[in-house]
C-alpha positions in Angstrom: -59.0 6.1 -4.1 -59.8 2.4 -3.6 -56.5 1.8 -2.6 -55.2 4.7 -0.6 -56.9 7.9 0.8 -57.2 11.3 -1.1 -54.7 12.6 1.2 -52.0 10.0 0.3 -52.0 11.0 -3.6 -52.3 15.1 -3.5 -49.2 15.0 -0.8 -47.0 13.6 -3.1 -48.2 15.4 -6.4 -45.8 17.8 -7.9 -47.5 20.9 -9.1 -45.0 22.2 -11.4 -44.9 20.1 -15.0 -46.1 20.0 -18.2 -46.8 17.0 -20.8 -47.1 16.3 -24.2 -49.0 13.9 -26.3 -48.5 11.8 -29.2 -50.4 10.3 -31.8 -53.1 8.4 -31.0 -54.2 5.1 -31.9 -57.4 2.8 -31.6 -60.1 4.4 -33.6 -62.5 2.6 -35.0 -62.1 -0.1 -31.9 -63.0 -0.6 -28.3 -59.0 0.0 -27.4 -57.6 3.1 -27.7 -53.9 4.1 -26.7 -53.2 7.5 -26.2 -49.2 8.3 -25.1 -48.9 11.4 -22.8 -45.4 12.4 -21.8 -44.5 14.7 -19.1 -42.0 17.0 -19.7 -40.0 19.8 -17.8 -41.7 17.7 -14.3 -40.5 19.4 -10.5 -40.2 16.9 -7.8 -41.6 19.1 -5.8 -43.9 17.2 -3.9 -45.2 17.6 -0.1 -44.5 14.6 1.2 -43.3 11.8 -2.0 -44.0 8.4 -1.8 -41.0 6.3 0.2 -41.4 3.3 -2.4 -38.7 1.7 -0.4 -40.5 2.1 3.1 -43.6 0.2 1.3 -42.1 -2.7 -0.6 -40.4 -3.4 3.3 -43.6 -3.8 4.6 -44.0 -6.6 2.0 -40.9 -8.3 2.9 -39.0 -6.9 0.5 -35.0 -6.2 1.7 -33.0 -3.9 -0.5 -29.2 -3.1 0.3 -28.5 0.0 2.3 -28.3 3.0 -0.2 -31.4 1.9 -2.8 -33.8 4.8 -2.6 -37.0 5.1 -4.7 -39.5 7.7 -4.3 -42.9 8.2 -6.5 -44.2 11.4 -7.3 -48.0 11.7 -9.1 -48.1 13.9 -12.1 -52.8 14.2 -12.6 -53.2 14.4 -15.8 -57.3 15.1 -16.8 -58.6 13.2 -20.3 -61.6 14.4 -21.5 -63.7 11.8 -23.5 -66.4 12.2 -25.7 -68.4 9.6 -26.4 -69.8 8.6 -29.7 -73.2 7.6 -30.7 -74.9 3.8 -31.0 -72.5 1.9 -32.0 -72.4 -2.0 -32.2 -69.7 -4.5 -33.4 -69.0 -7.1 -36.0 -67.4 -10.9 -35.0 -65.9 -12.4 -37.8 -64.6 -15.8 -37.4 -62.9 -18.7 -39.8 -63.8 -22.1 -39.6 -63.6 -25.0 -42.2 -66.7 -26.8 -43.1 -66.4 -29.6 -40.0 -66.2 -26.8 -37.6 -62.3 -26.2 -37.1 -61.4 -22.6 -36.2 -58.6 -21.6 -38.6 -57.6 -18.5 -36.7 -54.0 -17.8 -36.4 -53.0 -20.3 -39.6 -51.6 -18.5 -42.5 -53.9 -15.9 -44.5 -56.8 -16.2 -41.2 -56.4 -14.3 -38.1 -60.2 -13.7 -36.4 -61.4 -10.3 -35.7 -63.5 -7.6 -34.2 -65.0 -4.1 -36.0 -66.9 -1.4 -34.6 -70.7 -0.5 -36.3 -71.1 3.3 -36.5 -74.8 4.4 -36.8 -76.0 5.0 -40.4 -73.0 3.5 -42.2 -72.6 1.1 -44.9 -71.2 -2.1 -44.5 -69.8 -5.0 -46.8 -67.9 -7.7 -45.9 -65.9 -10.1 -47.9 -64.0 -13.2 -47.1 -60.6 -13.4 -46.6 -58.4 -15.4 -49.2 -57.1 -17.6 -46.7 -54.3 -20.0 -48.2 -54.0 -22.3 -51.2 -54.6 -25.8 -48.7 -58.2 -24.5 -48.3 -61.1 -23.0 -50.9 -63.5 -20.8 -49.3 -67.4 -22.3 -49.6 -69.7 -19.6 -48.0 -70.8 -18.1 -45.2 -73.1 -18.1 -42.4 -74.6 -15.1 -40.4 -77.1 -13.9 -37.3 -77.6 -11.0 -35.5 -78.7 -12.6 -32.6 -76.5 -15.0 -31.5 -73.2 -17.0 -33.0 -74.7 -19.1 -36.2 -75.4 -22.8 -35.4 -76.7 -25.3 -37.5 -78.4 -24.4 -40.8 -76.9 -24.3 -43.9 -73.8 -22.4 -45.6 -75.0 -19.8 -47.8 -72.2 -19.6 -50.9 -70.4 -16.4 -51.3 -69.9 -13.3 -49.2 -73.1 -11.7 -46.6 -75.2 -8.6 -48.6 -73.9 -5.7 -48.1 -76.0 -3.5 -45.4 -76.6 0.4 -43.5 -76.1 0.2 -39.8 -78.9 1.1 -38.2 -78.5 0.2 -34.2 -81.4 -2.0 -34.6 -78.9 -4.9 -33.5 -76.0 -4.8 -31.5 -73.8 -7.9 -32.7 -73.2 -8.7 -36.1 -72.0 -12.5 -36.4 -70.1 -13.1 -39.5 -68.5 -16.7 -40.1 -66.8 -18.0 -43.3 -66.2 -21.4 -44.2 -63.3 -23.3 -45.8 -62.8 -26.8 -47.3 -59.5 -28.5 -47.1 -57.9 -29.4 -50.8 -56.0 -32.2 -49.3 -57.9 -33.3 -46.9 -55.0 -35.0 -45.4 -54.5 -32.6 -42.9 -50.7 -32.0 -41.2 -51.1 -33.7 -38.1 -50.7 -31.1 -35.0 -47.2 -29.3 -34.4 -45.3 -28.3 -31.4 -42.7 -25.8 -31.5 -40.1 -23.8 -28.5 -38.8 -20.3 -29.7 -34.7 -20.6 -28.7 -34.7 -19.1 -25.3 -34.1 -15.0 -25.5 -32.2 -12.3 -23.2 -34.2 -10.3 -21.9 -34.5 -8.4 -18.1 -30.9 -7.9 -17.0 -30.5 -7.9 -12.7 -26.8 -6.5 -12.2 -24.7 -6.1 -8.8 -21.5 -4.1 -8.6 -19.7 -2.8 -5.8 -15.6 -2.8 -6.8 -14.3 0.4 -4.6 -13.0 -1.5 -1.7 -13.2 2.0 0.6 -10.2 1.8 1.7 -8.0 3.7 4.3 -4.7 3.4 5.6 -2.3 4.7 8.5 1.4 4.5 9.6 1.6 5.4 13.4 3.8 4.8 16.5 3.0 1.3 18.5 1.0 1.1 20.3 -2.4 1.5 18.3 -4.9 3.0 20.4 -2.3 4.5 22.9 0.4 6.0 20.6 3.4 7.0 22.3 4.1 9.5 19.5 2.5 11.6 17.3 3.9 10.7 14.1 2.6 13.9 12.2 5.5 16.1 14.7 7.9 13.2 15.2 9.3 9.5 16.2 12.8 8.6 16.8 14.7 6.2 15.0 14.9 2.9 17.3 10.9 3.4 17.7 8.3 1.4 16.3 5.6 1.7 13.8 2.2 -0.1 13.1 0.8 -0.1 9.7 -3.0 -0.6 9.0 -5.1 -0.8 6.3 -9.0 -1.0 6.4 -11.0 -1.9 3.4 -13.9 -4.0 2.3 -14.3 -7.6 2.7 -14.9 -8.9 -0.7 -15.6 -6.9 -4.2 -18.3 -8.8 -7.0 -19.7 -7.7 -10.3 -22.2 -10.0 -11.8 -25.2 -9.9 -14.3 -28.2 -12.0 -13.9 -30.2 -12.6 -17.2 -33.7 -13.5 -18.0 -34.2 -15.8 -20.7 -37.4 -16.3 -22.1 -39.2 -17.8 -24.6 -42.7 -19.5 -25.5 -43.7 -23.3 -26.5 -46.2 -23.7 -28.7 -49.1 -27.0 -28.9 -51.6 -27.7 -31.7 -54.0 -29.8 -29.9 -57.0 -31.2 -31.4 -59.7 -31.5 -29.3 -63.2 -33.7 -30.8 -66.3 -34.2 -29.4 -69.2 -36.4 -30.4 -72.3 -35.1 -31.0 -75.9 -37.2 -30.9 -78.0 -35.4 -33.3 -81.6 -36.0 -33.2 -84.9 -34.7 -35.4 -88.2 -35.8 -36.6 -88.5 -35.2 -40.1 -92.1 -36.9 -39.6 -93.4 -38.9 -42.7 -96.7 -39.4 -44.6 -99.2 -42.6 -44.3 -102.7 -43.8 -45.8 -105.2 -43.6 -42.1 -107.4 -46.2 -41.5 -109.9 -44.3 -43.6 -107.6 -43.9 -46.2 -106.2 -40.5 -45.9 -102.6 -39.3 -45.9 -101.9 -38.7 -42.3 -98.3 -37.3 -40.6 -96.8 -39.7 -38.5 -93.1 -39.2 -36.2 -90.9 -40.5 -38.1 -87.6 -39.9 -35.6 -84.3 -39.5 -36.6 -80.9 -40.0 -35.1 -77.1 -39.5 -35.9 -73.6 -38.9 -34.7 -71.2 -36.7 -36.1 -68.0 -36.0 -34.1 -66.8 -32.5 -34.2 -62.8 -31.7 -33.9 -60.7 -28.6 -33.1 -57.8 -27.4 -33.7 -56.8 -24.7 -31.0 -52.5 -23.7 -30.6 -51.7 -23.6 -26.8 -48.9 -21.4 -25.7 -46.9 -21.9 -22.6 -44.3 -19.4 -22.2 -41.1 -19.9 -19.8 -38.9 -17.9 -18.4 -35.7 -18.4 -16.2 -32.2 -17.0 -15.0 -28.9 -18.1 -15.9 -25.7 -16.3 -15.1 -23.9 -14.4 -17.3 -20.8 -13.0 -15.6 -20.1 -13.5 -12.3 -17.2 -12.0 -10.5 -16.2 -12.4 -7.0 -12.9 -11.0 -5.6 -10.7 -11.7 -2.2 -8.4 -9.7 -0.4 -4.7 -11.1 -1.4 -2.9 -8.5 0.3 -2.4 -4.2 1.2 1.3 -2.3 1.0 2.3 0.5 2.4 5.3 2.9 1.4 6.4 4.9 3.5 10.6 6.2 4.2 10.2 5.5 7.9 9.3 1.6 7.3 11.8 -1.1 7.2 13.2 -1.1 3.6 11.0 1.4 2.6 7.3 -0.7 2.7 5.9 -3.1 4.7 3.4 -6.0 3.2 0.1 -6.8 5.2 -0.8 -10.6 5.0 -4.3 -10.7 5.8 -4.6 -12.3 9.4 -7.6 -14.4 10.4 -9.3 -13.8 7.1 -11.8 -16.2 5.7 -12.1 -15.6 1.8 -15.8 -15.5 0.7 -17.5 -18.8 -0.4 -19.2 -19.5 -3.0 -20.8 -21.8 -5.7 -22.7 -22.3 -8.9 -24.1 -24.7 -10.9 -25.1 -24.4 -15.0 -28.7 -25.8 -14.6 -30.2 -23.3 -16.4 -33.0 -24.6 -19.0 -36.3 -24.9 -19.8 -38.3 -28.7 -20.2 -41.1 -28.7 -22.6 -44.2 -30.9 -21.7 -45.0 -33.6 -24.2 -49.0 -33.2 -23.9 -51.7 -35.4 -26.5 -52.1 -34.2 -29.7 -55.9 -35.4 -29.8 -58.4 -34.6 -26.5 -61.4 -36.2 -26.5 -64.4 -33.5 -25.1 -67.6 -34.8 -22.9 -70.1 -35.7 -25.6 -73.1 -33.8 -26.5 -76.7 -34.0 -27.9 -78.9 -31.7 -30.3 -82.5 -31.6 -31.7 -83.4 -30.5 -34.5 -87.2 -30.1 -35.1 -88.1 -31.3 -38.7 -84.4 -31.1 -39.9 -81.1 -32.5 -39.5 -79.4 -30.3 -37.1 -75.4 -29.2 -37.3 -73.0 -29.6 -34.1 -73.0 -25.9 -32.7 -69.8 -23.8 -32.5 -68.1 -24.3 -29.1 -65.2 -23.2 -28.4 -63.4 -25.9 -26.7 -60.3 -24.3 -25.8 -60.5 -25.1 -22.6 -60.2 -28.7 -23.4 -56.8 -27.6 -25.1 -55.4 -25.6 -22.0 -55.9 -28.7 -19.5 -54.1 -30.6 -21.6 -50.7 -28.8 -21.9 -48.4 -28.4 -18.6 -46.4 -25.8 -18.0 -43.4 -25.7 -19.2 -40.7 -27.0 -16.8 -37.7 -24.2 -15.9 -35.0 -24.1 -14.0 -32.2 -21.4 -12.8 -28.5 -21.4 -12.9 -27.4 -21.9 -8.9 -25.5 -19.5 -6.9 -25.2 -20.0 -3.2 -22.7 -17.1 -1.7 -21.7 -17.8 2.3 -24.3 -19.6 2.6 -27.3 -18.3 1.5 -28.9 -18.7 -1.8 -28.7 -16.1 -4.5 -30.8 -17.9 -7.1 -32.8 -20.6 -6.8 -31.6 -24.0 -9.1 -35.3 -25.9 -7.8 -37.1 -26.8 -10.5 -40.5 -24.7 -11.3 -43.5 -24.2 -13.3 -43.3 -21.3 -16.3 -41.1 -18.7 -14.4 -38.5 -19.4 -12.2 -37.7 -17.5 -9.0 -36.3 -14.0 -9.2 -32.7 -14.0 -8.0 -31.8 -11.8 -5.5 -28.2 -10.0 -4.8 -25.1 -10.7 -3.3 -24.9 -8.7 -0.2 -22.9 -5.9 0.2 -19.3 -6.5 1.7 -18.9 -5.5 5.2 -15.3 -3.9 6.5 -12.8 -6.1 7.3 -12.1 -6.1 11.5 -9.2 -3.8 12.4 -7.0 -6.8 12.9 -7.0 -8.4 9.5 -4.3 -5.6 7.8 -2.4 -4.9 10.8 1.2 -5.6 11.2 2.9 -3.8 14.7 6.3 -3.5 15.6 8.4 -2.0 12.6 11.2 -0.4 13.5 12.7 3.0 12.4 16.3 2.2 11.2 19.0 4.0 12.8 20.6 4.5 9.7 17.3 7.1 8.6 18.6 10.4 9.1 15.8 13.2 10.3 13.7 14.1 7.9 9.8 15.8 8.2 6.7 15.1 6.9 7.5 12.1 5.1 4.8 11.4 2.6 3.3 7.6 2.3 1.6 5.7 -0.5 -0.1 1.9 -0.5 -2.3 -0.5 -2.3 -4.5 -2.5 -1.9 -4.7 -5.9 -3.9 -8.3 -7.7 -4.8 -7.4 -11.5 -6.2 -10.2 -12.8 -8.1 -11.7 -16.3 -7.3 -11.6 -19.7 -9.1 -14.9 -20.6 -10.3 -15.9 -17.0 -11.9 -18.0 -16.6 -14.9 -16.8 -14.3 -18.2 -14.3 -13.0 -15.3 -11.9 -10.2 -15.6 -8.6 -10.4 -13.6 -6.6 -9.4 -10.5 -7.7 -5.6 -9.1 -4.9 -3.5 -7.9 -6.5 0.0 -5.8 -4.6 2.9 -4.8 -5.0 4.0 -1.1 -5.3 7.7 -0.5 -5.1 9.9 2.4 -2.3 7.8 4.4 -0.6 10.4 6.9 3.1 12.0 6.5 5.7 10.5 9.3 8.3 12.8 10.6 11.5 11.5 12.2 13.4 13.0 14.2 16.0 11.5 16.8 16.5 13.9 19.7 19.4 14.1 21.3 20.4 16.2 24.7 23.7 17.7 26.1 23.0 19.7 29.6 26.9 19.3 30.3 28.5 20.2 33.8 32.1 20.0 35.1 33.0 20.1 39.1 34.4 23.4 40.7 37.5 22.4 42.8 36.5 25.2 45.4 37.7 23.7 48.4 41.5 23.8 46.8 41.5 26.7 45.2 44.1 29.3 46.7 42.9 32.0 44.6 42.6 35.3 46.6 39.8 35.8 44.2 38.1 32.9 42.4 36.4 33.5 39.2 32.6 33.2 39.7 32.3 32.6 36.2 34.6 29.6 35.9 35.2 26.1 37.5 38.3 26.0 39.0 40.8 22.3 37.8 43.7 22.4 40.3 46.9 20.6 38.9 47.8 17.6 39.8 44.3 16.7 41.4 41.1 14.7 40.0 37.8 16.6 38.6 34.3 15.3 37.2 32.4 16.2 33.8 29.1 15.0 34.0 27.0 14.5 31.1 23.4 13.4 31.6 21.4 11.3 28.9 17.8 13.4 30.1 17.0 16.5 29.7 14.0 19.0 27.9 13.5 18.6 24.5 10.2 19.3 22.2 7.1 20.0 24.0 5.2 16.9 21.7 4.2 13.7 22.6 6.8 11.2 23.5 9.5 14.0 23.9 9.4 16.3 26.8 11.7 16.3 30.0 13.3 12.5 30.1 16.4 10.6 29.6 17.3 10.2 26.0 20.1 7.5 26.0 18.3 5.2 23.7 19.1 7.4 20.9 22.7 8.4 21.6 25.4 6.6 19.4 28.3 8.5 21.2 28.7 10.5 24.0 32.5 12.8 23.8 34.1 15.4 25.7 37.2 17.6 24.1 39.8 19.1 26.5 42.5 21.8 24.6 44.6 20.4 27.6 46.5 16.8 28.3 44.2 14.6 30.6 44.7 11.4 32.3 41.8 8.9 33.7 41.4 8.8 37.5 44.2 6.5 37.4 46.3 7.8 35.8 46.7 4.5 33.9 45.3 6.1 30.7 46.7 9.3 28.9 44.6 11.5 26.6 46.2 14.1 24.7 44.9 17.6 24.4 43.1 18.5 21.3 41.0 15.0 21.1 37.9 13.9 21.5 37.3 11.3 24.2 34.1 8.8 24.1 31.9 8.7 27.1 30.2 5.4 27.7 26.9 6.3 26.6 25.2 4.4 29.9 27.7 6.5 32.2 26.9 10.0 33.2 30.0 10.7 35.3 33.4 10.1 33.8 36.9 11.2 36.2 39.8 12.6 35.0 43.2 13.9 36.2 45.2 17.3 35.2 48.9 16.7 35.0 50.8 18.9 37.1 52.3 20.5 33.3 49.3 22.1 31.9 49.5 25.5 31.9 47.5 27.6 34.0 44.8 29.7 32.7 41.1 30.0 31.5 40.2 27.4 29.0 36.8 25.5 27.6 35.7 22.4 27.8 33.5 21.2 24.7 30.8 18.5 24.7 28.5 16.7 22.1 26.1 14.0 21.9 25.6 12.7 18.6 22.5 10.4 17.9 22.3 7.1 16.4 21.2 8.1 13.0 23.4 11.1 12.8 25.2 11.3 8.8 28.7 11.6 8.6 28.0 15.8 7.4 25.9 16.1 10.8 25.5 19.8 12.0 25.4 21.0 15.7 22.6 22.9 17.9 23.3 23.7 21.9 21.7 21.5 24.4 19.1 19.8 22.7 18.7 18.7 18.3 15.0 20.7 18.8 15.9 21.2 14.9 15.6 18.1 13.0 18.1 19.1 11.0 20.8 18.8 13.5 21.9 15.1 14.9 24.1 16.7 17.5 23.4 18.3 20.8 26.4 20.7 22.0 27.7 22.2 25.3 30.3 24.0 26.6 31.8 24.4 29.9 34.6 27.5 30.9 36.9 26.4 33.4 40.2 27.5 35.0 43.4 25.9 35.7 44.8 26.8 38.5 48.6 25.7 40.2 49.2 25.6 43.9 51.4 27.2 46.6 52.0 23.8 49.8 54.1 22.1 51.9 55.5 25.4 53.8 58.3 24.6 56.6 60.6 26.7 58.9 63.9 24.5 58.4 66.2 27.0 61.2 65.9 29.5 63.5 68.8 31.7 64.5 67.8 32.5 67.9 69.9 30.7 69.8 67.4 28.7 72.6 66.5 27.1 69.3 69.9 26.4 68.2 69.9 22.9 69.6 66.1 21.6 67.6 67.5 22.6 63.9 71.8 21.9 64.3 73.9 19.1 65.2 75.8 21.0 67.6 76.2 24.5 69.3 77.4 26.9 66.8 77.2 24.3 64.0 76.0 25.3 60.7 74.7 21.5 59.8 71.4 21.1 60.1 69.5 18.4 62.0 66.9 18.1 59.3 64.3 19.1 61.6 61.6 21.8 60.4 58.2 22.8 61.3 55.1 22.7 59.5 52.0 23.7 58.2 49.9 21.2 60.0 50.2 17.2 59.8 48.8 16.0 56.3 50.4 17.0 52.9 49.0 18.6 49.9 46.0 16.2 49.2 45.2 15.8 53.0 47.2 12.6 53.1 49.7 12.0 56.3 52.8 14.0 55.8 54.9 11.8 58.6 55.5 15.0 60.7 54.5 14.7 64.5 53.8 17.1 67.3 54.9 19.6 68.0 56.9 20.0 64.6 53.6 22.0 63.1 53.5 25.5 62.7 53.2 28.5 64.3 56.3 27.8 66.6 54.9 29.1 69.7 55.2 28.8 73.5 55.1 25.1 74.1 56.6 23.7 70.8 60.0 23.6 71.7 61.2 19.4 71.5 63.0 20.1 75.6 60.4 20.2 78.0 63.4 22.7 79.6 62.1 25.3 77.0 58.3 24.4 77.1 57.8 28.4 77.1 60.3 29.5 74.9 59.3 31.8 72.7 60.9 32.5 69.2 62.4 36.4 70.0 61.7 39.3 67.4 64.8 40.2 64.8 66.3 36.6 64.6 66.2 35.1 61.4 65.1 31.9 60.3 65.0 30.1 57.2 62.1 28.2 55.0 61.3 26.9 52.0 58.1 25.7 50.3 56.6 23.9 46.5 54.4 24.8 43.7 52.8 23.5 41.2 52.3 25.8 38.0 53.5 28.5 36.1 55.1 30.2 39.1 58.5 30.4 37.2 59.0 33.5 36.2 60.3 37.3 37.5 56.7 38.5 38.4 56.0 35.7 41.2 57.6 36.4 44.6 57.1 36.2 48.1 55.7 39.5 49.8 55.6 39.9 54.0 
């Protein structure tokens, strides 16, 4: 509760667990460690503790997905205490005062008293270098000065009536050339591991129509051939794998440490008095006796070195798909800056090289009638001040910039490293390549599935590296092509000279021996999907024909087609004139029509109008027409009535004729000039006789008078004739 309110540790405690315990350990001393485990623990806390949220507030950053939460499980020890107890302090020193803890066979120590038991200690064996020579003891304060009493302390009952028992024993060197102090380093050990992965690039990819961001087709229903396509691919920036490693270890000193003690004390000594008597007189004494200690410093160290060390660029993405050029396109990355980095092997530890003798302040002691001893002091602190810390440093890592782990020399432990930040996603421009073209040799085909990869390369300068990564992208949409074609075909109707009594309604009529139009339009409705719709479609035509079962000329006439053939219509041109030789046959007949796209196959199948199938490459149309001959040039050539006698014959009562004749009208059968003048035009009324004598002459009833007239078409048989 010193820390943080009442509130802020019952929100966040689960109430559904239970624990177990272990055995304990620690009787007998004033440690005891008692293991409780919870098991079968519900995070099913109020309100848990956002660890994250509060090591922020210290400064600390973590990368976007770390979560840690703490959730309290009480757990209630009841403790019972004992009765009086008290302790024993049992020390080992040789006979100048050097502690031997921690040499080989000593090692000091601490026992608990219980009330109203027995007690006997012995000495400990120590070594062979030293012989054990006795013992001093106090239960009132650490024993200083006074004798060494041979052999181990009486045995005794604790009875609380003290609550320290001081125990020292006392060794002599056999050779009393001791080894001179040691120092030692243990070999630097793994230990804490700090590891950073993150090797799934997240990538995505797409094959759509140019341009991106305002498509002009929606790939998924269908693109042309002659169309482009834009490949993308979006991923991470970099991928890393490394492992940090703590090494540790510890450096050990033996430093002796002596001080010089002034002993003083007045034994006082006997003299005859003036009146003759023994008498005590001070009689004062004085001595040095320097004091030295052995004590073993430990400095441990610790520091980071790399272990492996992995960083990996983008070398390039693919993407497979039947619509690209050959197949697959390859994505260079574009304005790419592969991730810097470097390091540096510095990674060690520097022992210091302290004394191996310290010299203490001096001190003084009295002792009353008796030489005194140097007290016990414990002059480890002497020892400490003495011995530096151990000089470490880091391996160095510096990644775009910023420092990873820190390569500056420090004292003991060096600095934590920290993490290589997590790649961001490349820009939308860096795996991007526009304008691939659909081939027009790619016949239609749907839903076209695509693959791609996506390859990592991994940088010089790695450490215990793998090798190159290779990824699979997944998810890339289908492409459909399709090449629509249209064919909304039309011939012209040659109304104004057809002399049918009847026309057909249902047919257009081609006259022989006069021009007529097909027209055949590049636009037209197609699919109702993006980019399709209502417009002209000539980009995708590779040929444009029209098929008459009748012989054709050009306008011209400079150009004969058979019947039977297919003629190509520049694919530009959506008018094309023919002429119908005056030797086709009359009669109903069809005209065919088909547009054929670019990427049609040799095995292409047909659909009317429009390819709204992609299975078809050809749109087809078909017009009915009718060829139709004509009745012209109608002319009265004589005229037996005799007033008319002298316009058509050479002479009165000739039969030779003048080679005059009347007409229908002044321009022949395709409204050209005929040559014919007034008033040689038909009817031959009141006013057309040549001899203004006869101006109102009329031709009189039951002469007769001869004609003739052309044709053009099958009028050649029994069943034509000339009714009146």
């Amino acid at each position: 509760m010193s820390q943080n309110p009442k509130n802020y540790y019952m929100r966040s405690t689960s109430g559904s667990y239970s624990f177990t315990t272990r055995v304990w350990t620690g009787k007998g001393t004033n440690i005891a460690n008692v293991p409780v485990y919870v098991t079968s623990g519900k995070l099913d806390a109020i309100v848990p503790v956002n660890r994250r949220e509060e090591e922020e507030k210290k400064g600390q950053t973590f990368s976007d997905l770390v979560q840690g939460w703490r959730y309290y499980f009480p757990t209630l020890f009841e403790i019972e205490l004992e009765p009086d107890e008290g302790n024993a302090i049992i020390k080992h020193y040789t006979t100048n005062g050097r502690s031997l803890n921690g040499e080989a066979g000593f090692q000091d120590r601490e026992e608990k008293l219980e009330m109203d038991s027995n007690y006997a200690f012995t000495h400990t064996p120590g070594n062979s270098t030293y012989t054990y020579k006795g013992h001093k003891k106090s239960t009132v304060s650490a024993p200083s000065g006074g004798t060494i009493t041979p052999g181990d302390p009486y045995a005794f009952k604790y009875d609380g009536s003290f609550p320290t028992y001081y125990l020292f024993f006392y060794y002599e060197a056999n050779d009393p050339d001791i080894p001179p102090p040691e120092s030692s380093c243990t070999t630097p050990a793994p230990g804490q591991k700090r590891e950073g992965r993150y090797m799934d690039p997240v990538v995505t990819g797409e094959v759509k129509a140019d341009a991106r961001g305002n498509e002009s087709f929606d790939v998924l229903q269908g693109i042309p051939t002659s169309e482009t396509l834009y490949g993308n691919v979006l991923a991470r920036e970099y991928l890393y794998q490394n492992t940090f490693v703590n090494m540790t270890g510890t450096c050990t000193f033996e430093i002796e440490v002596e001080k010089t003690w002034t002993l003083t004390w007045d034994p006082k000594k006997t003299v005859k008095g003036p009146d003759g008597k023994d008498r005590e007189e001070s009689d004062p004494q004085t001595d040095e006796e320097t004091v030295t200690e052995r004590y073993t410093i430990e400095r441990p160290y610790s520091y980071w070195v790399i272990e492996q060390l992995e960083i990996y660029k983008i070398d390039e993405a693919q993407l497979i798909n039947y619509a690209l050029p050959g197949g697959q396109i390859t994505l260079q990355p574009e304005n790419y800056i592969s991730p810097s980095y470097s390091t540096s092997p510095s990674g060690k530890y520097t022992a210091p090289n302290p004394p191996t003798l310290v010299t203490a302040p001096s001190g003084s002691r009295s002792g009353g009638k008796e030489r005194p001893a140097p007290p016990i002091e414990n002059l480890q602190s002497f020892a400490e001040e003495a011995v530096d810390p151990v000089k470490v440093t880091n391996d160095g890592l510096a990644f775009k910039g910023t420092t990873i782990m820190n390569n500056v020399p420090a004292d003991a432990s060096a600095p934590v490293p920290g993490y290589i930040p997590e790649p961001p996603r490349i820009g939308n421009n860096v795996l991007y390549r526009p304008n691939q073209m659909i081939s027009s040799d790619k016949v239609n085909r749907a839903n076209t599935t695509s693959a791609g990869s996506i390859f990592y390369g991994l940088l010089p300068g790695n450490i215990n590296g793998g090798e190159d990564k290779t990824f699979p992208i997944y998810g890339i949409n289908t492409v459909t092509v399709h090449t629509p074609v249209v064919n909304y075909a039309s011939v012209t109707d040659d109304q104004a000279h057809n002399q049918k009594t009847y026309p057909n309604p249902n047919r257009a009529a081609f006259i022989l021996d006069r021009p007529f139009t097909i027209r055949m339009s590049n636009s037209g409705a197609h699919r109702s999907i993006p980019g399709y719709g209502n417009r002209d479609y000539a980009k995708y035509v590779r040929t444009k024909q029209v098929y008459f079962p009748f012989d054709v000329y050009n306008r011209d006439r400079t150009v004969f087609y058979p019947k039977n053939q297919w003629i190509t219509v520049p694919v530009p041109q959506t008018e094309m004139d023919f002429f119908l030789p005056v030797w086709v046959d009359e009669g109903d007949y069809f005209v065919y029509f088909r547009t054929i796209a670019e990427n049609a196959p040799t095995d292409y199948t047909t659909q009317p109008q429009a390819n709204l199938d992609l299975v078809h490459h050809v749109a087809t149309d078909i017009e009915p027409v009718e060829v139709i001959g004509r009745v012209y040039d109608f002319r009265i050539t004589d005229i037996a009535d005799y007033h008319w006698e002298s316009v058509f014959r050479t002479s009165p009562g000739s039969a030779n004729s003048k080679g005059t004749s009347y007409w229908t009208g002044l321009r022949d059968i395709d409204a050209g000039p005929r040559g014919n003048v007034l008033p040689y035009t038909l009817p031959i009324a009141p006013g057309k006789h040549p001899n203004p004598g006869f101006k109102n002459v009329a031709v009189k009833t039951g002469y007769h008078f001869k004609f003739d007239l052309k044709t053009k078409g099958n009028m050649c048989a029994t069943c034509f004739a000339i009714t009146g």
